[in-house]
C-alpha positions as CSV (number, residue, x, y, z in Angstrom):
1,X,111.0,-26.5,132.6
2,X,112.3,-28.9,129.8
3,X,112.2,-31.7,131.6
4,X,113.1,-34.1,128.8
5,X,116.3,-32.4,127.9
6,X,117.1,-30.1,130.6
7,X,119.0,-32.5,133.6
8,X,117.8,-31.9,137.4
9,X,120.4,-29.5,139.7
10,X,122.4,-32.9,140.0
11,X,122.8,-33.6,136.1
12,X,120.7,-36.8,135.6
13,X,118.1,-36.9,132.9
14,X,114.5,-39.1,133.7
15,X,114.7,-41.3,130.8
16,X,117.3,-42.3,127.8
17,X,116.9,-41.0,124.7
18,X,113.5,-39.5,125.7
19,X,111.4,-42.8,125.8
20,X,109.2,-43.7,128.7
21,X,110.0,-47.1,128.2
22,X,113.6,-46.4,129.2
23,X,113.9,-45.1,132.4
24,X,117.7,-44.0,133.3
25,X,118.3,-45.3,136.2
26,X,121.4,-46.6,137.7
27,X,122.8,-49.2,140.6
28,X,123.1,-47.7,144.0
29,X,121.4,-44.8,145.6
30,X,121.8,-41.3,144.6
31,X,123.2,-42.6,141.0
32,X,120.0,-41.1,139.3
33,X,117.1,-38.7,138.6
34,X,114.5,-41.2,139.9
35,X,117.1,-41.7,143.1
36,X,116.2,-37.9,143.7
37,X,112.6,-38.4,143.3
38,X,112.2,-41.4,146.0
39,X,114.1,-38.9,148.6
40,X,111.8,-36.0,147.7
41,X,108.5,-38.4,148.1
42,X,110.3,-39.9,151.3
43,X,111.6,-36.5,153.2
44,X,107.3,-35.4,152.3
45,X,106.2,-38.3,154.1
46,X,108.7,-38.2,156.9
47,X,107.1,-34.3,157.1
48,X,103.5,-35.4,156.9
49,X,103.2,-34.3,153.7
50,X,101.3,-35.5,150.4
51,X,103.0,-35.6,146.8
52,X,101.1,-35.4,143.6
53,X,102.3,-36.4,140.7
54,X,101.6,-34.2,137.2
55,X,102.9,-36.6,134.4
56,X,103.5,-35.3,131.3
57,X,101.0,-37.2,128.8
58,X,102.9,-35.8,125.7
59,X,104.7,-33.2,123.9
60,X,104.1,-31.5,120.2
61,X,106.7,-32.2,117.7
62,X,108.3,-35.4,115.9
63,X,111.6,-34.8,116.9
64,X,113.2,-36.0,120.1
């Protein structure tokens, strides 16, 4: 549930150093978190399912 500091099962973090503007991504497929998320949307789609997206608009704290 920590998505900012907590990795996904396959140990790859959304964005570097917790800025939006930074997306971690890396070459080639699989390499990343957002790698994950394209199969995930994909795999729905092949199913005839919908994906929504919940962004998260902010957090409380100054600390990152």
């Amino acid at each position: 549930m920590d998505g900012h500091n907590g990795p996904n099962p396959y140990g790859h973090l959304p964005l570097i150093d917790q800025d939006p503007a930074r997306p971690a991504v890396q070459d080639g497929s699989s390499n990343d978190y957002w790698d994950h998320v394209d199969y995930i949307v994909n795999k729905a789609n092949s199913l005839g399912l919908y994906v929504g997206f919940l962004p998260t608009w902010g957090r409380t704290g100054t600390t990152r």
